[in-house]
ZASE-638626 format. One line per 2 residues: number of its first residue (from 0); their letters; for each residue z, y, x of C-alpha. Coordinates in Angstrom, 3 decimals. Layout:
N
NUM = A = Z,Y,X  ... .
END
This chain:
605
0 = XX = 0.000,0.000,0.000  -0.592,2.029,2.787 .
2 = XX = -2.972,4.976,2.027  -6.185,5.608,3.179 .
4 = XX = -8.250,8.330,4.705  -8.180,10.932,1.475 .
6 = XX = -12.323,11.352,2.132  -12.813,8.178,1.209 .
8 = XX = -13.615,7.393,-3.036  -15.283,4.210,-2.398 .
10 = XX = -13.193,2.592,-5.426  -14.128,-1.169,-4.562 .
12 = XX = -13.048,-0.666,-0.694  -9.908,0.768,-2.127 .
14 = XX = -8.857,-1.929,-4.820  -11.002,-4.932,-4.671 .
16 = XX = -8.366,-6.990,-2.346  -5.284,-5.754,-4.737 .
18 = XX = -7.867,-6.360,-8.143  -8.040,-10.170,-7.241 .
20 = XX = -4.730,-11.368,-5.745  -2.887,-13.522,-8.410 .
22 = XX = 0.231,-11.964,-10.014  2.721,-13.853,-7.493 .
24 = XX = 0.501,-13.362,-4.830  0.844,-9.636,-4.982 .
26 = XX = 4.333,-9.667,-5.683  4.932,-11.714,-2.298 .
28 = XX = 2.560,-9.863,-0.421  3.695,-5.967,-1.101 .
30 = XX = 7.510,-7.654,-1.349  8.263,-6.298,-5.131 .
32 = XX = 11.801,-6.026,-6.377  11.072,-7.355,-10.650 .
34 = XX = 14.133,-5.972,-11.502  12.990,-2.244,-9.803 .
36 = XX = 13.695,-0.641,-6.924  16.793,1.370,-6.359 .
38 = XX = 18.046,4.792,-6.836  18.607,5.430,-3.304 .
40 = XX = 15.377,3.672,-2.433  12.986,5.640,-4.871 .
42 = XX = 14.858,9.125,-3.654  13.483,7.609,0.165 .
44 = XX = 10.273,7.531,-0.693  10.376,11.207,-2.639 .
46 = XX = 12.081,12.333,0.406  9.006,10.566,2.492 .
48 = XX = 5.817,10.558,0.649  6.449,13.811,-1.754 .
50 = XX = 6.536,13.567,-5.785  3.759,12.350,-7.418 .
52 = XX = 1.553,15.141,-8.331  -1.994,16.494,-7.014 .
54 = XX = -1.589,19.613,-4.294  -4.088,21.095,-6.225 .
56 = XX = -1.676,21.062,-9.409  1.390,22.517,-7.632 .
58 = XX = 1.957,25.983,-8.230  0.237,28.674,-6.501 .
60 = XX = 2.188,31.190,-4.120  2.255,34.771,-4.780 .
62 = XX = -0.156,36.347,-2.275  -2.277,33.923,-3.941 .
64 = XX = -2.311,36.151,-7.438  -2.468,39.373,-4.935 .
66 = XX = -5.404,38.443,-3.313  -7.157,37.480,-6.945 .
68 = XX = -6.182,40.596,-8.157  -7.230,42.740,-5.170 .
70 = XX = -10.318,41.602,-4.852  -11.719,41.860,-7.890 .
72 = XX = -15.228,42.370,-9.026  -14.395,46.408,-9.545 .
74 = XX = -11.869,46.681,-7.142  -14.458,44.769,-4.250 .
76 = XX = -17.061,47.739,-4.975  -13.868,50.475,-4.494 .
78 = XX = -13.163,48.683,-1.168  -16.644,49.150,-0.081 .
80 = XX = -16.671,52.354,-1.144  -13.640,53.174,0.948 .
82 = XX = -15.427,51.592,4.477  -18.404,54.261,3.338 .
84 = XX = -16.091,57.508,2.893  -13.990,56.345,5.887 .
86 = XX = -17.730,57.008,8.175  -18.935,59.854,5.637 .
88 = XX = -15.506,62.005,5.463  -13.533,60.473,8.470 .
90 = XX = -15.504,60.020,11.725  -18.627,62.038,11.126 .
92 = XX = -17.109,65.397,10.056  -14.940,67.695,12.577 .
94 = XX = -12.396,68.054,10.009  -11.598,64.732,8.735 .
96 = XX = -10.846,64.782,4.524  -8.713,62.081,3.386 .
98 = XX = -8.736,63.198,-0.508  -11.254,60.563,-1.712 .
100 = XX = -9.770,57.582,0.457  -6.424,58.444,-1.199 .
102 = XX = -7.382,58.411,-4.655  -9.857,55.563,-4.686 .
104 = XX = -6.788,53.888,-3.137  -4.409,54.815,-5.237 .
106 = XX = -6.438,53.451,-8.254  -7.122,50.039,-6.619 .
108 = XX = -3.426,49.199,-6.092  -2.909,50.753,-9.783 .
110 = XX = -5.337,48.178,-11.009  -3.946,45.445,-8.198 .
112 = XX = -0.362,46.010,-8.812  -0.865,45.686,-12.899 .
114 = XX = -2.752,42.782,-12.844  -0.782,40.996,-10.122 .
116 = XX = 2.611,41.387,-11.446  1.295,40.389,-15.377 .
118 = XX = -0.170,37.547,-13.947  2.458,36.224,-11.548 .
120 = XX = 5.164,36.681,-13.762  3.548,34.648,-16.733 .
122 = XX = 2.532,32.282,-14.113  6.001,31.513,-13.148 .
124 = XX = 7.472,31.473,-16.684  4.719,29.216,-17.168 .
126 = XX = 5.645,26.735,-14.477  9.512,26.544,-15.998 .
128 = XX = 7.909,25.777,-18.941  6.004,23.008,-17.680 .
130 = XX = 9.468,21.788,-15.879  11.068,21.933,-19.774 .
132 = XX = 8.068,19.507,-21.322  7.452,17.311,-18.684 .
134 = XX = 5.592,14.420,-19.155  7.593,10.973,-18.706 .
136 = XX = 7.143,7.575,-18.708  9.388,4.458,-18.685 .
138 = XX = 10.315,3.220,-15.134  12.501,0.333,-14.034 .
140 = XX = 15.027,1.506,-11.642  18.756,-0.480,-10.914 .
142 = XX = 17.973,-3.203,-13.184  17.618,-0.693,-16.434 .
144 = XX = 14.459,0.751,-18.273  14.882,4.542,-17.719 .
146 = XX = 12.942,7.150,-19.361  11.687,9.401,-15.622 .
148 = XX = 9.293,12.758,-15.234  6.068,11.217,-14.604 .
150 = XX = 6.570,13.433,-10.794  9.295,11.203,-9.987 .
152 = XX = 7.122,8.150,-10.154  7.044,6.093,-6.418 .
154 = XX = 5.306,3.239,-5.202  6.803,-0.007,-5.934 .
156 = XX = 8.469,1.409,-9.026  7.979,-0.749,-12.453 .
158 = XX = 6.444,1.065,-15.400  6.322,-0.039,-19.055 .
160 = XX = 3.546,0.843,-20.763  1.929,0.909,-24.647 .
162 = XX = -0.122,2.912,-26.990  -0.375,6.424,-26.249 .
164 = XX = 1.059,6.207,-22.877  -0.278,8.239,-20.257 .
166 = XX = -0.895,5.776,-16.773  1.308,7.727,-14.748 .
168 = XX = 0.009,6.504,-11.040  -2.140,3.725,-9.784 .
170 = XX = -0.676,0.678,-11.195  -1.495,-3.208,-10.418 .
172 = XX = -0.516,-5.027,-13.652  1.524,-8.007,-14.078 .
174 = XX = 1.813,-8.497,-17.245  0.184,-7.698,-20.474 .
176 = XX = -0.439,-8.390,-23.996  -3.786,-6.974,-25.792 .
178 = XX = -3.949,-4.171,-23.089  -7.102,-1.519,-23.528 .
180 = XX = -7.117,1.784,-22.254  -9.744,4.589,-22.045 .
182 = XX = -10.636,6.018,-18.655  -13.497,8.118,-20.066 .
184 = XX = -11.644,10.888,-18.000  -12.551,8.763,-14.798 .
186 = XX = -15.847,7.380,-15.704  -17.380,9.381,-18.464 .
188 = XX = -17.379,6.072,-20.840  -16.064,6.263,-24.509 .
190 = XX = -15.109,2.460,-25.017  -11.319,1.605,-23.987 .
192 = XX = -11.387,-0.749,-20.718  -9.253,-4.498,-21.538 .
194 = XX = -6.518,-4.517,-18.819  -5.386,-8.175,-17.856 .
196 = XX = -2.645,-9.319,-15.365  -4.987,-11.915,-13.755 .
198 = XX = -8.662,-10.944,-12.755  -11.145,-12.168,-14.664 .
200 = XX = -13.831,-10.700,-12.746  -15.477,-12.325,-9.412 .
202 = XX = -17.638,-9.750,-8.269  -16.232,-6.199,-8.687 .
204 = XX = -19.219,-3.640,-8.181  -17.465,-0.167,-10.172 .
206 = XX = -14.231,1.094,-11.479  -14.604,-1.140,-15.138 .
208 = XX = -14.524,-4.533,-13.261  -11.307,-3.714,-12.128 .
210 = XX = -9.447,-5.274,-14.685  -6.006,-5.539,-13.079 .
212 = XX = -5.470,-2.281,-11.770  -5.042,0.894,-14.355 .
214 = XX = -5.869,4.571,-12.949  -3.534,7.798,-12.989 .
216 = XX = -5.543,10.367,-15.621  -6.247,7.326,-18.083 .
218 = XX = -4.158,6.588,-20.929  -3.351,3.660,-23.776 .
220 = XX = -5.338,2.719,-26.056  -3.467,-0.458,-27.240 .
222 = XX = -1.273,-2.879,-26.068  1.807,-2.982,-23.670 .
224 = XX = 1.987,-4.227,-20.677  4.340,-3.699,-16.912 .
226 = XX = 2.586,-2.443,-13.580  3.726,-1.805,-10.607 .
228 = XX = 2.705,1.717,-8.677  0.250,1.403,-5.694 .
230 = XX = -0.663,4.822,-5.207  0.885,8.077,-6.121 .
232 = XX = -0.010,11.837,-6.086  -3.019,12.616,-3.840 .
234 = XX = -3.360,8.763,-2.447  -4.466,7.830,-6.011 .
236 = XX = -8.158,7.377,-7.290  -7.950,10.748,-9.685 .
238 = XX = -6.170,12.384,-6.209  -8.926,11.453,-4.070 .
240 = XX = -12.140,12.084,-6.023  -9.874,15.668,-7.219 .
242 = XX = -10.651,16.966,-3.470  -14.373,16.122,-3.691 .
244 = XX = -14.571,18.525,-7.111  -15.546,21.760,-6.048 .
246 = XX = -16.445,23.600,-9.435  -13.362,25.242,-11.037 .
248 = XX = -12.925,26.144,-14.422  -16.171,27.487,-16.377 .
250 = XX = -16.093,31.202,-16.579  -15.804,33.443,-19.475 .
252 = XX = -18.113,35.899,-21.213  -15.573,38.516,-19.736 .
254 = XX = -15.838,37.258,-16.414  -19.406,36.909,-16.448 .
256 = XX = -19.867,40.600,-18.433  -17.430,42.337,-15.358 .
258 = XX = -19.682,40.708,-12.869  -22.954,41.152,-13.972 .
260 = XX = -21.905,45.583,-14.552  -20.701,44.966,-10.625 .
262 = XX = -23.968,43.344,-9.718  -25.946,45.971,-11.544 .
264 = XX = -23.803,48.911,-10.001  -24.092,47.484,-6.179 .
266 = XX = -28.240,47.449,-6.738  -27.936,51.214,-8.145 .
268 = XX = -25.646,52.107,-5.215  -28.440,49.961,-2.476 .
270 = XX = -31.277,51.713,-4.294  -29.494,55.260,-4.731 .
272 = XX = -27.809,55.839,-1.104  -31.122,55.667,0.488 .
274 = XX = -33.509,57.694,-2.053  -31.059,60.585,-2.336 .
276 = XX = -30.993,60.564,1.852  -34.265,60.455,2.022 .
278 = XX = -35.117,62.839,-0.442  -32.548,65.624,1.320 .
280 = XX = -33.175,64.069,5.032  -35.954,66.774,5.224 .
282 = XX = -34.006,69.505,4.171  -30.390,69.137,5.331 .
284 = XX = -29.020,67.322,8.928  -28.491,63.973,8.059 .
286 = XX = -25.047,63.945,8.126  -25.216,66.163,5.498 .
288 = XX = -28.002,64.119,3.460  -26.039,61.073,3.737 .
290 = XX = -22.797,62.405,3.271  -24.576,63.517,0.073 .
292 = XX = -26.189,60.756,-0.759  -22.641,58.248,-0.955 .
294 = XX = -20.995,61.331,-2.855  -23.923,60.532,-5.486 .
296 = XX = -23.192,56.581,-5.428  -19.551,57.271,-6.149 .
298 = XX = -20.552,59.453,-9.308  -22.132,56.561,-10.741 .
300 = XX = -19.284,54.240,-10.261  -16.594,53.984,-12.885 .
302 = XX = -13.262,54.644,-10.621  -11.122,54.391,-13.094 .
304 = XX = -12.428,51.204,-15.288  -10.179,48.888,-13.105 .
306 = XX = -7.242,50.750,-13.988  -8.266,50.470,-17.771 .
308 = XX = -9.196,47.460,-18.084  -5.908,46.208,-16.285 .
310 = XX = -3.750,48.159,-18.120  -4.883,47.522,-21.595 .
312 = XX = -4.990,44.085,-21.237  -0.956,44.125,-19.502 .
314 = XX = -0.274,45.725,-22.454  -2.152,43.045,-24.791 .
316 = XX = -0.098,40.218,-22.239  3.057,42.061,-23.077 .
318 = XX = 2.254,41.980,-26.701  2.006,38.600,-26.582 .
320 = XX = 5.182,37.616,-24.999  7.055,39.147,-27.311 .
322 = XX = 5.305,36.603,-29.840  6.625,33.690,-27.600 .
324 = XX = 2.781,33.219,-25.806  2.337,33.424,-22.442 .
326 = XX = -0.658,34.849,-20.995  -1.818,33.353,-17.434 .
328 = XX = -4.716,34.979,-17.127  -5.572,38.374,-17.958 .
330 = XX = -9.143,37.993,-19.196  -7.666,35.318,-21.951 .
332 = XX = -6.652,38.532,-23.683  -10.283,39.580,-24.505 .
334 = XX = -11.508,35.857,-25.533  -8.678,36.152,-28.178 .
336 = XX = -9.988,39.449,-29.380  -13.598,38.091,-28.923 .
338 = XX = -12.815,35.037,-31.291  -14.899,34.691,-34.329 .
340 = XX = -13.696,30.773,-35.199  -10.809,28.571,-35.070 .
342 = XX = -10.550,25.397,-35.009  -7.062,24.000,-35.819 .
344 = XX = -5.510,20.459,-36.371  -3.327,19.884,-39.426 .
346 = XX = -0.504,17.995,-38.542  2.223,20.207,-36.414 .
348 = XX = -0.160,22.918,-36.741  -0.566,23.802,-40.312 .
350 = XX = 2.562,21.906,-41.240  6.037,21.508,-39.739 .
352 = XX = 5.152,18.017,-38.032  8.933,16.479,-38.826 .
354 = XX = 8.113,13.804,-41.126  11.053,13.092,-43.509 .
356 = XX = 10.491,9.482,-45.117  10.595,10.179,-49.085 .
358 = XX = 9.597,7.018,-50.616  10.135,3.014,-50.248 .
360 = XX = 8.587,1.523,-53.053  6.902,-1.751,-54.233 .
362 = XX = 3.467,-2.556,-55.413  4.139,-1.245,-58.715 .
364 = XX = 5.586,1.638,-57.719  8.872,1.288,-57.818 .
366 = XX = 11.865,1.765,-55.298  12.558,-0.940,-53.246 .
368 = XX = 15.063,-1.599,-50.590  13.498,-4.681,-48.757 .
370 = XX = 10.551,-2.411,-48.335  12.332,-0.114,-46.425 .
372 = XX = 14.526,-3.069,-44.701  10.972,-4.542,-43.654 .
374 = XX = 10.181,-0.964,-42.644  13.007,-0.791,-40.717 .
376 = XX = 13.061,-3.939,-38.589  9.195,-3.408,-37.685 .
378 = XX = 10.060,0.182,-36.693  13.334,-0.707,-34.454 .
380 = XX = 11.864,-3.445,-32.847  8.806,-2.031,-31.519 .
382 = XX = 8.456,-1.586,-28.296  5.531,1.036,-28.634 .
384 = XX = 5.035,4.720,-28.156  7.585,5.759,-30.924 .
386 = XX = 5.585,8.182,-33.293  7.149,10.614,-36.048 .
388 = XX = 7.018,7.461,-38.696  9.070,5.284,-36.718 .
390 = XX = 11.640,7.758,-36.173  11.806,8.517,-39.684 .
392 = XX = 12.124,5.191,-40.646  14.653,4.492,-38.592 .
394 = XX = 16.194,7.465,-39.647  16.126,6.495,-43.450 .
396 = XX = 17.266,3.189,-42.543  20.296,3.904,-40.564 .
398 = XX = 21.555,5.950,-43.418  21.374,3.012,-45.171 .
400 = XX = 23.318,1.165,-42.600  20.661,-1.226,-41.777 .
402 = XX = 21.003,-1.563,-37.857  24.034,-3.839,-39.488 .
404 = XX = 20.973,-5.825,-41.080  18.940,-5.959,-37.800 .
406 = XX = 21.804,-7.165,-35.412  21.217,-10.468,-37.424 .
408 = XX = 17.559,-10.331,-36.004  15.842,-11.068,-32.718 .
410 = XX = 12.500,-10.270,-31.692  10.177,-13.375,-30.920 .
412 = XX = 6.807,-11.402,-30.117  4.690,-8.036,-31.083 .
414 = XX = 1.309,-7.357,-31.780  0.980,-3.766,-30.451 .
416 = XX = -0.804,-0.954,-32.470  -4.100,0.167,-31.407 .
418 = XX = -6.651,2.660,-33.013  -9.082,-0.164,-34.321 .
420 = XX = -6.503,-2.229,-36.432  -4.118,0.824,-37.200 .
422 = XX = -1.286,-1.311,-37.966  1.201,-3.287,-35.794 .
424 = XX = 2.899,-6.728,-36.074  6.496,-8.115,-34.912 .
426 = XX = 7.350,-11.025,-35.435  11.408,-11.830,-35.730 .
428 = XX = 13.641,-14.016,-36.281  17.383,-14.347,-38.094 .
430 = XX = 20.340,-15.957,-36.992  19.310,-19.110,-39.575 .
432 = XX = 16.194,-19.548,-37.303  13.371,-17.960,-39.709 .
434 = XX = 10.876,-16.359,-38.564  8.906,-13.593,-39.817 .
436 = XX = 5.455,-11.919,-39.063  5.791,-8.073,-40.506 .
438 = XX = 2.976,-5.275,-40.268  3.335,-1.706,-41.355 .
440 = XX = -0.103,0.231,-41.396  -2.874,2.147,-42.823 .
442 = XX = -3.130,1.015,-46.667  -7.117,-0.109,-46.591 .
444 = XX = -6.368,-1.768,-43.192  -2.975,-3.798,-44.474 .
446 = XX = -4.886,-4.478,-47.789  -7.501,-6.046,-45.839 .
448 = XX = -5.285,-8.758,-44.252  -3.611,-9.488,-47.320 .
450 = XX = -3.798,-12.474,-49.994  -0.734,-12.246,-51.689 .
452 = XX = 1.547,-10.013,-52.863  5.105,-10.125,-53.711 .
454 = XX = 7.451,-8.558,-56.610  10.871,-8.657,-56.017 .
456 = XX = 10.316,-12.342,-53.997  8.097,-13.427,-56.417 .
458 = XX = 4.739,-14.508,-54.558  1.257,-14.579,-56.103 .
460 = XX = -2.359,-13.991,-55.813  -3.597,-10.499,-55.044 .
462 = XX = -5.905,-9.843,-57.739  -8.523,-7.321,-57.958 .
464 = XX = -6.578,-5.415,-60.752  -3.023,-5.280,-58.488 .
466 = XX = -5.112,-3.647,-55.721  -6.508,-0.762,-58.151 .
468 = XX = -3.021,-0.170,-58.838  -2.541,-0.211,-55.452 .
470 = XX = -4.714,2.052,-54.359  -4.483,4.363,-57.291 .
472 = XX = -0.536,4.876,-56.627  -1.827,5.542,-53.029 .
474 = XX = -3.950,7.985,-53.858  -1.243,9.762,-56.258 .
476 = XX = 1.004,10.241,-53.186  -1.510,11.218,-50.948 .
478 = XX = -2.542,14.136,-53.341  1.357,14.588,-53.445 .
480 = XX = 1.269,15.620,-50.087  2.787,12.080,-48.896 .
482 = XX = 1.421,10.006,-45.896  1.036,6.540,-47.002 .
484 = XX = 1.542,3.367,-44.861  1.424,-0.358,-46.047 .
486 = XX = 4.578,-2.952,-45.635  3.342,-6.348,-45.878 .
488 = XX = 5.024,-9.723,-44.201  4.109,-13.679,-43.161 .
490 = XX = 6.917,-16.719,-43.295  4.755,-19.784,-42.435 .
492 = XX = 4.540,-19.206,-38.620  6.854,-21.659,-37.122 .
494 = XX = 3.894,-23.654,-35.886  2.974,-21.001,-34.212 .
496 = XX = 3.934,-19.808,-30.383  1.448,-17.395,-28.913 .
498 = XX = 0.947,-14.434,-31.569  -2.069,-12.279,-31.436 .
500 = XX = -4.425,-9.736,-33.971  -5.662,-13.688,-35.103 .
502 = XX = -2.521,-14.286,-37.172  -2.585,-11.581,-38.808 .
504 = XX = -4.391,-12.687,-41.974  -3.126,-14.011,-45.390 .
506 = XX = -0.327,-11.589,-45.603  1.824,-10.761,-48.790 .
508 = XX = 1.852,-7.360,-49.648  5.308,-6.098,-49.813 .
510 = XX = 4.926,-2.014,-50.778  4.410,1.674,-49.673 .
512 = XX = 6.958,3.916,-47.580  5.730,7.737,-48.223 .
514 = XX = 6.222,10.500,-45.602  6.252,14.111,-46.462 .
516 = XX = 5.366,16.321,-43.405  5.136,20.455,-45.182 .
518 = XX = 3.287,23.041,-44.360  4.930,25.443,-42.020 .
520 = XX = 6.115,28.819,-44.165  3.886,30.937,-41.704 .
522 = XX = 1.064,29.036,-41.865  -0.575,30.412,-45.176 .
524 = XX = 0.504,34.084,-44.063  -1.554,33.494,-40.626 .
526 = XX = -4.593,32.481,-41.910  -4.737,34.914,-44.333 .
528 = XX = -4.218,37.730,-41.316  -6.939,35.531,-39.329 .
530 = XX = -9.143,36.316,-42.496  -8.394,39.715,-43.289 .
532 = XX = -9.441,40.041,-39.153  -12.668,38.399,-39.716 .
534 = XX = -11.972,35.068,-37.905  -12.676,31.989,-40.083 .
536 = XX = -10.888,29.110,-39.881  -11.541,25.566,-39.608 .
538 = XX = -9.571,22.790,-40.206  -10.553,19.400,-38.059 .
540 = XX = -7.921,16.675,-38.674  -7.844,12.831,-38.702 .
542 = XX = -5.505,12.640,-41.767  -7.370,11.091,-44.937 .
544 = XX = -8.971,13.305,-47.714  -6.155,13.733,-50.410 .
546 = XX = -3.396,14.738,-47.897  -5.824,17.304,-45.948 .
548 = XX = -6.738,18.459,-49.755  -2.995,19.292,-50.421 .
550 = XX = -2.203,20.753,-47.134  -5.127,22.960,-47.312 .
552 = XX = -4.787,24.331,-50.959  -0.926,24.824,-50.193 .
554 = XX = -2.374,27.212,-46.870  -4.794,29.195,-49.240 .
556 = XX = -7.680,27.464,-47.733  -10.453,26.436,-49.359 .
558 = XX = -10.862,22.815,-50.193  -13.057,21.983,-52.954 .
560 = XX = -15.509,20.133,-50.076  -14.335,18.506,-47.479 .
562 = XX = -16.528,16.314,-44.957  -15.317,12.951,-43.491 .
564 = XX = -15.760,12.044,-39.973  -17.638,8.331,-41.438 .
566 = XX = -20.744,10.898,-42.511  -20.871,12.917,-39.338 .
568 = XX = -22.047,10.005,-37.456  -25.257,9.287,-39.506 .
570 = XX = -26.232,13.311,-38.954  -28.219,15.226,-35.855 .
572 = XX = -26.419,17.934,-34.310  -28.618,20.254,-36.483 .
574 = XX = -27.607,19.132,-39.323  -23.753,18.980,-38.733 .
576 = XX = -24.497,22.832,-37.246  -25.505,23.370,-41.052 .
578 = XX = -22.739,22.251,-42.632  -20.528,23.679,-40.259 .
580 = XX = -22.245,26.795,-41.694  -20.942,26.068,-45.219 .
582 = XX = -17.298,23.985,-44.573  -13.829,25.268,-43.341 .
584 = XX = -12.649,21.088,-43.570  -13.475,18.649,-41.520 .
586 = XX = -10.961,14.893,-42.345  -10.540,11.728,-41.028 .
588 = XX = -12.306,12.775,-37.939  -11.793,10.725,-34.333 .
590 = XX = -10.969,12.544,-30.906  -15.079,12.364,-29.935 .
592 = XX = -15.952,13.794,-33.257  -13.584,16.686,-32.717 .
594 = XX = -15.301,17.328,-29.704  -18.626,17.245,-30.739 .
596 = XX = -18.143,19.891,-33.402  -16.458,22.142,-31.320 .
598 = XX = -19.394,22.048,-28.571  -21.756,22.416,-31.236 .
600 = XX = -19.659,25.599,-32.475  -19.964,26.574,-28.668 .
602 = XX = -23.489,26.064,-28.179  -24.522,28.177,-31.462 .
604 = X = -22.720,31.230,-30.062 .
END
């Protein structure tokens, strides 16, 4: 685990040997601890090899702000100025004359000073921000499963992974259970990447046929799995090919504006400086003609725009603070005054984003308390990424005093969510030695897995009727305002020892639980200021139709269409550019078909 020279990005030199060693083989060979490495052994290696984060992440000194500020496109064309009047007024006169030096000077450290200390001092704040809402991940350390800052991450640690984690380092797995995770970040490629503990592949030519090692930058899909760290910070993959990336961040219409009027002034000014001298050559000495001609060049150039343009948009930065935003860059202030369209999620956006549970109730629609005990023993014994809905669950359900209920349980296995199924399976088992398969989940998804259903532990045939009712009731709470997920369960699985997505198939239907997540108070008063300004809103959210339809009309926003993400997918980009013309909401949409409307909103500026 040594690392190697940082040039080098070849990704099957780096991982090929590691990719195809056998689980025990690799634990042997790089001598790993299963049970995690120390405290006072991890703080060696921070101590040694740094914290695991890019150098091109950590935070930027201060003369590093000063210099951006100094030499700015304005305040580059006052410094040249300033080598010109130092010949023109300084050296070539018998009386030297300081008077334009000084002022020119004075306004570029006006403009330098304003913009430096706006942008430093957000900068900063913004750093102890980051510090506050770090991301973590679950590390083995002394024997216990400790939630860590990703940063804190070092080689040879342990770290548990499952849906929506993000891969924290380079990681060799060793073990895993239905592990896929996306590493479009890495490779440009949509479809999630199946992670397994033992290669499967013989001949590794690219980054997807390593199957056994998971990349820092990539995330989850589905699944869980353990890994140990290989690589941290700079020594990873993401680390290395980070130093070959020499294009920063794409610049803005500001940015490009500021330059261009500097570009255009600098041609005036080459153009200018020797006409005027040549026109007055003939009639004056020529220190006098060119002393003339740079006094002309100056006229034409805007001395005190810097200043302006710094100071207003401090002023719009200090605004903003005081409204809890911090601005790290100056020119952000004129995109936000330059915005036309917004495009907003739903959840945690428009509304408050702390799901409450509201409802437990059976397929007739009717309260029921094993629907919420069901509930409650998939939720606790997940070991997943847990979302809002388990925590309300298990909220609900420990004000019912069910962790009394669950200490009867064990867990035998888990089927682990992923964004395909939408549901997830454990399977547990009492203290008389039953066993039970339960899966919570999106109602058309649980529906689809199930044969029975079951009324107060009376089991029979799903009929086509009972699912109309089903779905009707469904559709009541959604238009309620109520998120809606699917309880259903599976007894006859003794037989069975190995559990995977396979058994989960002639299911009884046990009920709904109902989640009500409000709109945030300030959310209809926003959007109606946003209006009143002339910026229209759109809402792009992967919530279904009747919840997005009550969210929206509760915000004052307009939602007698809405299009679904299923009939984007059959359109050209033309055509979704029309309808983007005539909707404000955009539902069940995925993360790709986000994207794509927001570059097409982009491109049809």
């Amino acid at each position: 685990m040594n690392s190697e020279n940082k040039n080098d990005v070849n990704i099957v030199d780096l991982y090929s040997k590691t990719n195809s060693l056998s689980i025990q083989d690799f634990i042997n060979e790089y001598s790993i601890n299963e049970s995690g490495l120390s405290s006072e052994t991890a703080l060696e290696k921070i101590h040694k090899d740094g914290f695991n984060e890019l150098k091109q992440a950590s935070p930027k000194k201060w003369y590093h702000y000063f210099f951006n500020s100094l030499f700015s496109p304005f305040n580059s064309i006052l410094l040249g100025i300033i080598f010109i009047l130092l010949y023109t007024d300084v050296i070539l006169p018998e009386t030297p004359s300081y008077a334009n030096i000084i002022v020119i000077t004075i306004l570029i450290i006006a403009s330098t000073l304003l913009d430096f200390f706006e942008e430093f001092r957000s900068n900063k704040a913004a750093e102890k921000l980051k510090q506050l809402v770090a991301t973590t991940c679950n590390v083995l350390r002394d024997g216990k499963e400790l939630l860590l800052p990703i940063r804190e991450v070092v080689v040879g640690d342990i770290v548990s992974l499952s849906a929506g984690s993000m891969i924290p380092a380079d990681l060799r797995i060793i073990s895993s259970k239905d592990l896929y995770v996306g590493q479009s970040a890495l490779t440009g490629e949509s479809d999630s990447v199946k992670k397994v503990s033992n290669s499967e592949n013989l001949n590794i030519n690219n980054i997807s046929d390593l199957d056994t090692i998971c990349f820092m930058g990539t995330n989850v899909i589905s699944g869980s799995a353990k890994g140990v760290v290989i690589k941290t910070g700079d020594d990873t993959y993401f680390g290395k090919i980070a130093h070959t990336i020499t294009t920063g961040k794409p610049k803005t219409a500001f940015q490009k504006d500021i330059e261009a009027i500097s570009k255009l002034l600098i041609r005036f000014m080459v153009i200018m400086i020797p006409v005027v001298f040549l026109l007055n050559v003939w009639k004056h000495d020529i220190v006098t003609a060119f002393t003339f001609a740079v006094a002309i060049a100056i006229t034409i150039t805007p001395l005190l725009l810097p200043v302006i343009l710094s100071s207003c948009m401090s002023k719009g930065a200090v605004r903003m603070s005081k409204k809890k935003t911090i601005v790290k860059k100056l020119d952000s202030i004129q995109n936000f005054g330059a915005m036309n369209i917004l495009c907003t999620d739903k959840t945690g956006t428009l509304t408050e984003d702390n799901i409450v549970l509201e409802k437990y109730l059976d397929i007739y629609g009717n309260e029921d308390y094993r629907v919420l005990k069901h509930s409650f023993l998939n939720a606790i014994f997940q070991t997943g990424l847990k979302g809002n809905i388990d925590e309300a669950i298990i909220k609900r359900g420990l004000e019912h005093h069910l962790d009394e209920v669950s200490s009867k349980y064990h867990k035998i296995d888990e089927i682990p969510f992923d964004f395909s199924r939408r549901r997830l399976s454990v399977v547990v088992e009492d203290d008389r030695g039953k066993k039970q398969l339960i899966t919570k989940g999106a109602v058309e998804e649980i529906l689809s897995i199930c044969t029975m259903a079951d009324d107060n532990g009376k089991v029979f045939a799903l009929t086509k009727e009972i699912v109309s009712n089903i779905k009707n009731i469904s559709k009541k709470m959604n238009e309620d305002g109520l998120r809606v997920v699917a309880v259903c369960q599976k007894n006859d699985i003794s037989d069975i020892s190995n559990f995977s997505v396979n058994d989960e198939k002639n299911m009884i239907l046990l009920g709904f639980i109902g989640f009500l997540d409000p709109p945030k108070e300030s959310a209809k008063i926003s959007i109606e200021r946003l209006n009143e300004s002339g910026i229209r809103v759109i809402v792009l959210t992967g919530d279904n139709l009747e919840i997005t339809k009550s969210v929206c009309n509760r915000v004052n926003i307009n939602s007698d269409k809405i299009i679904l993400g299923s009939q984007l997918d059959k359109l050209s980009d033309t055509s979704i550019l029309r309808l983007l013309k005539k909707y404000n909401i955009f539902a069940k949409l995925s993360p790709i078909q986000k994207a794509r409307i927001v570059r097409l909103l982009k491109e049809s500026r």
